[in-house]
C-alpha positions as CSV (number, residue, x, y, z in Angstrom):
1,X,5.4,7.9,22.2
2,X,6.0,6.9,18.5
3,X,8.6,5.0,16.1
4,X,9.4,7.8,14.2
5,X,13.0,7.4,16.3
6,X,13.6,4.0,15.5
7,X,17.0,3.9,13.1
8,X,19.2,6.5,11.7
9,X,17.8,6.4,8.4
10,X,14.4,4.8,8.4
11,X,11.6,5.3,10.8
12,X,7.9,3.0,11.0
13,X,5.3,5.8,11.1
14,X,3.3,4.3,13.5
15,X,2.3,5.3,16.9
16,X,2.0,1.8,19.1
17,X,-0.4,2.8,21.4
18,X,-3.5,3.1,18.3
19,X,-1.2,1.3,15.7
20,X,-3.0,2.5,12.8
21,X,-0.4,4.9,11.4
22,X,-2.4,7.0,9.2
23,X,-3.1,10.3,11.5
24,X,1.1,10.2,11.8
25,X,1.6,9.6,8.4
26,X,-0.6,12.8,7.3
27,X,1.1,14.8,9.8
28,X,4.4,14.1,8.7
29,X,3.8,14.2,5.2
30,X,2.4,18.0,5.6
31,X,4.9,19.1,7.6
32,X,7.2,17.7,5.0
33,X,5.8,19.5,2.2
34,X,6.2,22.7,4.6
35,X,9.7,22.5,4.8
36,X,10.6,21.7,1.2
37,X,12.9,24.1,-0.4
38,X,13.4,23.3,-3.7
39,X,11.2,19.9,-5.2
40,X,8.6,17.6,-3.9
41,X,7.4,14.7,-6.1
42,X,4.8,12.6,-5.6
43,X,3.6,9.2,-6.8
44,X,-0.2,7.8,-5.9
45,X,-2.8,5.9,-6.5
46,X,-5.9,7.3,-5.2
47,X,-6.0,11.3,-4.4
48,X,-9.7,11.6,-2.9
49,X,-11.1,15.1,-2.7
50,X,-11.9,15.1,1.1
51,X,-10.6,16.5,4.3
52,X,-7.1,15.1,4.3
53,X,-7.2,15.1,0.3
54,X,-8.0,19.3,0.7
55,X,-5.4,19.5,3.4
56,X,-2.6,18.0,1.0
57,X,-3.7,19.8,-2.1
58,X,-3.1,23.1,0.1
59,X,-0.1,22.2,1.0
60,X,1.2,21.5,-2.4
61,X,-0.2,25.0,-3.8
62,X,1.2,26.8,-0.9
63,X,4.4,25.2,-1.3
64,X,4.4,26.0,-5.4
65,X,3.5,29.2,-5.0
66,X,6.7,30.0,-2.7
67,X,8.5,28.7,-5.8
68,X,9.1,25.2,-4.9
69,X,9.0,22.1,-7.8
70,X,6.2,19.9,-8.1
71,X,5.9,16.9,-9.8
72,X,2.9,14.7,-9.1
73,X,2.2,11.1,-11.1
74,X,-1.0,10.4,-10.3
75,X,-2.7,6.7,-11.2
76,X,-5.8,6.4,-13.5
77,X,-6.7,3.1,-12.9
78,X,-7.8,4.7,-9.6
79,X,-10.2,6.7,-10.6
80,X,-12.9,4.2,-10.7
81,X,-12.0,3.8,-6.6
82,X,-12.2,7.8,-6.3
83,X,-15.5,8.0,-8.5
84,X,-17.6,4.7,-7.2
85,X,-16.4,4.9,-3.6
86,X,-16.9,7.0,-0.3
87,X,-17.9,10.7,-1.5
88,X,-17.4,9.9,-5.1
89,X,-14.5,12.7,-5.5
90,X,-11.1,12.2,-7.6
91,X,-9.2,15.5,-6.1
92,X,-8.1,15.8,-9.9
93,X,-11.5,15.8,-11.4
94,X,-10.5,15.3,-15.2
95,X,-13.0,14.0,-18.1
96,X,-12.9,9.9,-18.8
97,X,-14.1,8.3,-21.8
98,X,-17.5,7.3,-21.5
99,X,-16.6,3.8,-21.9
100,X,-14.5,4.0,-19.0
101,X,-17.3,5.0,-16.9
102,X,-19.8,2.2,-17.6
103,X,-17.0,0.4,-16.9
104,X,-16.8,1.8,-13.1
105,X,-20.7,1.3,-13.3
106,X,-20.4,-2.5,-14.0
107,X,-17.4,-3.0,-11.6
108,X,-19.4,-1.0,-8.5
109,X,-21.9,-4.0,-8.8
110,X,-18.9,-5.9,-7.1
111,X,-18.3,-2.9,-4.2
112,X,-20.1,-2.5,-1.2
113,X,-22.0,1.1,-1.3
114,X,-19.7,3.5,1.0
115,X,-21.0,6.4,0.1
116,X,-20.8,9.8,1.9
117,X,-22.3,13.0,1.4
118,X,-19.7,16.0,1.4
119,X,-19.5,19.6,-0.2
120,X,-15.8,19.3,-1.3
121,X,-15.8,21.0,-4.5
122,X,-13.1,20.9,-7.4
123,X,-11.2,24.2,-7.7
124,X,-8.4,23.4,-5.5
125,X,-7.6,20.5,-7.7
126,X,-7.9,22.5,-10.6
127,X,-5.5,25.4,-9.0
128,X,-2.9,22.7,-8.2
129,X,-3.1,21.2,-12.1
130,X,-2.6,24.8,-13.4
131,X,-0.1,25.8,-11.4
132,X,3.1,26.6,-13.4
133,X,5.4,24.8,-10.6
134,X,3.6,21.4,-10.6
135,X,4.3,18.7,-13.6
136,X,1.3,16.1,-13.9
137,X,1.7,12.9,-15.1
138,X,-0.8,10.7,-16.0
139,X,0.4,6.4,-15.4
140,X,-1.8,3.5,-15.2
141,X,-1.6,0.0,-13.7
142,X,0.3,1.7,-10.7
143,X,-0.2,1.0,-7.5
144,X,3.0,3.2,-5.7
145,X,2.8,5.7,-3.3
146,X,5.4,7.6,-2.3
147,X,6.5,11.2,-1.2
148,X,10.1,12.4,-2.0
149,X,11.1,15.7,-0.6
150,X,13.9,17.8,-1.6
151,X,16.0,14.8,-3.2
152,X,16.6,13.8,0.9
153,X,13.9,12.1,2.6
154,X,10.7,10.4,0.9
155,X,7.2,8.4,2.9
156,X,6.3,5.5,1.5
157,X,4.3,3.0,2.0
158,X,0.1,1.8,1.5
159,X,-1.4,4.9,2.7
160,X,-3.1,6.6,-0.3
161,X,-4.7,10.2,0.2
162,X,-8.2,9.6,1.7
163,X,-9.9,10.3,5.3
164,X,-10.6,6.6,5.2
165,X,-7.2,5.5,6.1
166,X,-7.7,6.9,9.5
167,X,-9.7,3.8,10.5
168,X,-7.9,1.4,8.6
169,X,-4.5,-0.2,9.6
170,X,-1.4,0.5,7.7
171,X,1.9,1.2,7.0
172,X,4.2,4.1,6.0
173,X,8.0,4.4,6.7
174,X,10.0,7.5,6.5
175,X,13.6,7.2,4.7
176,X,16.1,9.7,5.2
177,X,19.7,10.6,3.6
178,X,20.7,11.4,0.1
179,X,22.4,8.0,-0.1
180,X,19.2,6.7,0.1
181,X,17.5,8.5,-1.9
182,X,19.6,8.0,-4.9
183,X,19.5,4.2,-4.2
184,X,15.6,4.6,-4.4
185,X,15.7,7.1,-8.1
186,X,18.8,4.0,-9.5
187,X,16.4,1.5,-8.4
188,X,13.2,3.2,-9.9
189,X,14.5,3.7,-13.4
190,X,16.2,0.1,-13.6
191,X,19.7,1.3,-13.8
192,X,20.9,-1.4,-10.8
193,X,19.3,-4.6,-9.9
194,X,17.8,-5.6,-6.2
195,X,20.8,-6.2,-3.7
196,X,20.2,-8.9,-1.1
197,X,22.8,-7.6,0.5
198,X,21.8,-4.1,1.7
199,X,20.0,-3.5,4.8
200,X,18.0,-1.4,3.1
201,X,16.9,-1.9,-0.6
202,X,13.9,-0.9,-2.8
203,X,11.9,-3.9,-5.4
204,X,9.7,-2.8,-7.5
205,X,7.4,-3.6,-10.4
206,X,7.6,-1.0,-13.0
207,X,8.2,-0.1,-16.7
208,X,12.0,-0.1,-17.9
209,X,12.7,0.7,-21.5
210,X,9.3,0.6,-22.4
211,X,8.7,-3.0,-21.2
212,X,6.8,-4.2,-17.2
213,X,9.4,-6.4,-14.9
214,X,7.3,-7.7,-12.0
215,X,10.3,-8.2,-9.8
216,X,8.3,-7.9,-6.3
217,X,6.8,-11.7,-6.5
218,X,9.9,-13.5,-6.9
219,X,11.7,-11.6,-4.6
220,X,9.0,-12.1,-1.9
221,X,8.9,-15.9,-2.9
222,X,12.3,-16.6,-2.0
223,X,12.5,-14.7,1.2
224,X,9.6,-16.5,2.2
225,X,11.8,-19.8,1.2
226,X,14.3,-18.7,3.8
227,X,12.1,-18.6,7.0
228,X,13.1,-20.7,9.4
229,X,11.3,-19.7,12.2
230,X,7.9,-17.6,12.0
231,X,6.3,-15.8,8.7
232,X,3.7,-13.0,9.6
233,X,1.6,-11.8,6.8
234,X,-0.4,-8.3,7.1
235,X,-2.2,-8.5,4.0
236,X,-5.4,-6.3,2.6
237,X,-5.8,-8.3,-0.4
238,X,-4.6,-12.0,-1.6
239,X,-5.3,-14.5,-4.2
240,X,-2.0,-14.8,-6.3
241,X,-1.7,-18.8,-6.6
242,X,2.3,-18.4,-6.4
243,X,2.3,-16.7,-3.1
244,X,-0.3,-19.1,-1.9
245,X,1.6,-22.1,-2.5
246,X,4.1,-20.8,-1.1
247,X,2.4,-19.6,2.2
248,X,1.5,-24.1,1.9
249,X,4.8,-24.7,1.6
250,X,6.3,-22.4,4.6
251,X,3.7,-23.7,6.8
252,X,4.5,-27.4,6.3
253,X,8.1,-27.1,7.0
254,X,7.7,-26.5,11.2
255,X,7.4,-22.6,10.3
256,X,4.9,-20.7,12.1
257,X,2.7,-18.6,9.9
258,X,0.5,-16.7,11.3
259,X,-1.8,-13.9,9.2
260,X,-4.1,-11.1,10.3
261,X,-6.8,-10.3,7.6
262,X,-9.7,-8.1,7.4
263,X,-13.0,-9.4,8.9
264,X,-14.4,-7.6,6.3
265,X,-12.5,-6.0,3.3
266,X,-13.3,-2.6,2.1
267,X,-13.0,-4.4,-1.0
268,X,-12.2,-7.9,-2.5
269,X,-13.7,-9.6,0.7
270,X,-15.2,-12.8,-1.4
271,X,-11.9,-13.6,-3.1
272,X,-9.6,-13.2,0.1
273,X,-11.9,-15.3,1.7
274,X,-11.6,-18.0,-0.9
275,X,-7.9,-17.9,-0.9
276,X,-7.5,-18.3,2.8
277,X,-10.1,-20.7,3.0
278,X,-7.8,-22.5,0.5
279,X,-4.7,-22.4,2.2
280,X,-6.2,-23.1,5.7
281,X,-7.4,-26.4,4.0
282,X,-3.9,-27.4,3.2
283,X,-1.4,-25.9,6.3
284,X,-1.9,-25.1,9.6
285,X,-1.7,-21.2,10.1
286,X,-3.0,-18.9,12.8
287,X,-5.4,-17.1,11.1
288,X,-6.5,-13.5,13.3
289,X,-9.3,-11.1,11.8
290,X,-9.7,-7.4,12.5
291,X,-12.1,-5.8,13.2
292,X,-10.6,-2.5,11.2
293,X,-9.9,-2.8,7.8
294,X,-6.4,-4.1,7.3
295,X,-5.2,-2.3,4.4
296,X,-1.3,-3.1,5.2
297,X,1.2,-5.5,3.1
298,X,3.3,-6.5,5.2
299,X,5.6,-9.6,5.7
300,X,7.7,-10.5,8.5
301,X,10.3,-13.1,8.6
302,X,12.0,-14.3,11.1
303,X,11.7,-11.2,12.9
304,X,15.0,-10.5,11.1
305,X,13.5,-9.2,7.8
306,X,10.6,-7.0,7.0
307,X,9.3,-6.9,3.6
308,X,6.3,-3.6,3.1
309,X,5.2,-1.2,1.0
310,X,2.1,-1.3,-1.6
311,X,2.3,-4.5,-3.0
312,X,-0.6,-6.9,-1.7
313,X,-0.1,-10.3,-2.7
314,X,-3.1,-10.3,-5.1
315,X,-3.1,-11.2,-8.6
316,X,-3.2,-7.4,-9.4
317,X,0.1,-6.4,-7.6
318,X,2.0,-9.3,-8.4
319,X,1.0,-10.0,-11.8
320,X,-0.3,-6.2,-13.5
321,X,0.1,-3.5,-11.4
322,X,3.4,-1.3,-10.7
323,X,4.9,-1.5,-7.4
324,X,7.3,-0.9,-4.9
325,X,8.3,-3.0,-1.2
326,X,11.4,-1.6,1.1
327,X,13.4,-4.5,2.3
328,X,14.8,-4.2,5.4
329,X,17.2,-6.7,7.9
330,X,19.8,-5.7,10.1
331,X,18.1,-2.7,12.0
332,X,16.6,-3.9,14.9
333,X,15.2,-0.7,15.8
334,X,13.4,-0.7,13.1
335,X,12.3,-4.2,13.3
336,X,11.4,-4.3,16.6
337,X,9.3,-1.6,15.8
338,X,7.3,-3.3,13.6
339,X,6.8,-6.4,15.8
340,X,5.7,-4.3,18.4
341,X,3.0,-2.6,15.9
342,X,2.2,-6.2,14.5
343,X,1.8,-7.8,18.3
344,X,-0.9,-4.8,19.3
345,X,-2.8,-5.1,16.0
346,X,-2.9,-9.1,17.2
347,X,-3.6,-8.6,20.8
348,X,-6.9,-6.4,18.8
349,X,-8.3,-9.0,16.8
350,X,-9.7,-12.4,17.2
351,X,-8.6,-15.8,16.7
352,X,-10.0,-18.1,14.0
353,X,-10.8,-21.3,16.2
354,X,-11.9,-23.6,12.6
355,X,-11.5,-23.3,8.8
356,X,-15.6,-23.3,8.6
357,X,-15.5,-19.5,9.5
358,X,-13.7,-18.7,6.6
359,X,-16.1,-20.3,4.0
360,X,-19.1,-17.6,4.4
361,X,-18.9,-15.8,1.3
362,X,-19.9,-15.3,-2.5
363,X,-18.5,-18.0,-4.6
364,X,-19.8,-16.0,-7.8
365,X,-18.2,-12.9,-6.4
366,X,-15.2,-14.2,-5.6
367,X,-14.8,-15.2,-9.3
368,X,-15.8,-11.9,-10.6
369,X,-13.6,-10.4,-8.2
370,X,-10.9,-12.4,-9.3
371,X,-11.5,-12.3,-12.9
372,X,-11.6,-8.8,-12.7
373,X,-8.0,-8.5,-11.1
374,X,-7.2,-10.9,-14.5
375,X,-8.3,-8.2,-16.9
376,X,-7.5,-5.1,-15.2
């Protein structure tokens, strides 16, 4: 049994009984990409060149070759991820400055070493880049990832394009309809503003007219202002003083806030720890760590209103990066579907019992880490 029934038009790719998401989420996505007709675009941050990165990349050249559009914007900023991390493989393999790369080598001083061996070459990325049905476009500072398919359904979500994902815990959703679809391409190019009325509406940092609005921060800070009851925070990354005080704030007016966190972050792990350490001093929140890697961003209100997508609440994504959260009340389907997910990834971790096991780590590495999401 999964969610992928939940409402009408938008579906939690996530299976309850392992509630990790990503094994769905791949599945879904390449049998999307089979079935488009005429267009598929594609927004990401990091495109590794492993199994699931391979399996993609296929797809894509199979579904070009039968004569179907393909525009893929793919983040630079992530390159350094895809060059200093896991098997050390961008599946887009294209020359960097030189400065940029002693750039990655100073910022891997800050990573743990995840290296793996593989023998994933580079011609399928090449084949996809030269193929005379796929567009590239080349973005930084953006964090989005999303799939839209044939101008009617899109993914989207945290999920990048990596075999790691299959032990982390995420997100993605599945949106159907053209309605919604064309609310999602008005909302992307700044055309209409965030509706706190819909049941379903897209915020987004990105570029309009040349210039960055960072919407997602002030649109999460006042939803967070209308809890009343409980706040539940899934977050792979934190540290944005805003969202922090805020998180104080919630907590000391009789809400209960409760946040599951990474035991141990893939990356970031010194600053996250510093920032919840910080908060825990201040409010009383039940504080649960995983033993997987909790890449989600997820916030939970009320559970009436569910707030995800790629936007951690780190000083990167709410301050630098482009963005983009789905909002979502009124579909109980779909929001029970997410508390269900969110009560199994609790029932999985464990219980923070006093503040003192959140102060073991690096204070020097938490400010490089955090000075490093400053400059980035």
């Amino acid at each position: 049994m999964d969610h992928t029934n939940a409402d009408e038009d938008i579906r939690l790719l996530s299976d309850p009984h392992d509630t990790d998401g990503a094994d769905l989420t791949f599945r879904r996505v390449l049998r999307r990409i089979e079935e488009a007709a005429d267009s598929i675009a594609i927004h990401m941050f990091v495109w590794r060149n492993d199994a699931i990165g391979h399996r993609i990349g296929r797809a894509i050249l199979d579904a070009a070759e039968r004569g179907v559009k393909i525009h893929v914007k793919k983040d630079v900023g992530a390159f350094m991820y895809e060059r200093i991390e896991m098997n050390r493989k961008p599946f887009f393999n294209v020359a960097i400055p030189l400065s940029r790369r002693l750039m990655y080598k100073i910022s891997a001083l800050t990573f743990p070493d995840t290296y793996v061996e593989d023998e994933y070459g580079f011609e399928l990325g090449r084949q996809v880049m030269a193929h005379p049905n796929v567009t590239m476009e080349w973005v930084d500072h953006t964090h989005t990832k999303y799939y839209v398919f044939d101008r009617q359904a899109m993914i989207t979500g945290s999920i990048n394009i990596e075999d790691r994902h299959r032990t982390y815990r995420d997100y993605m959703v599945e949106i159907v309809g053209q309605d919604a679809i064309e609310r999602f391409e008005c909302r992307n190019r700044g055309a209409e503003p965030y509706d706190r009325d819909r049941s379903l509406d897209f915020v987004l940092n990105r570029a309009v007219d040349g210039k960055r609005q960072f919407e997602i921060k002030p649109v999460m800070l006042e939803l967070m202002s209308q809890a009343r009851r409980s706040l539940y925070i899934e977050m792979a990354y934190i540290g944005d003083p805003d969202v922090s005080r805020k998180i104080v704030e919630v907590a000391k007016g009789d809400v209960q806030v409760t946040v599951l966190f990474s035991k141990a972050a893939n990356i970031g792990n010194d600053i996250n720890y510093r920032s919840l350490l910080r908060i825990c001093k201040q409010a009383d929140i039940g504080v649960y760590l995983s033993d997987k890697m909790i890449h989600s961003k997820l916030m939970l209100i009320d559970d009436e209103l569910a707030v995800l997508g790629s936007a951690n609440t780190s000083v990167f994504s709410m301050q630098k990066a482009d963005e983009m959260d789905v909002v979502v009340k009124d579909r109980p389907a779909f929001l029970a579907a997410v508390k269900e997910t969110a009560a199994g990834r609790i029932s999985q971790s464990k219980k923070v019992e006093s503040v003192d096991e959140l102060a073991n780590y690096n204070r020097v590495l938490a400010s490089l880490q955090q000075l490093h999401q400053l400059l980035h």
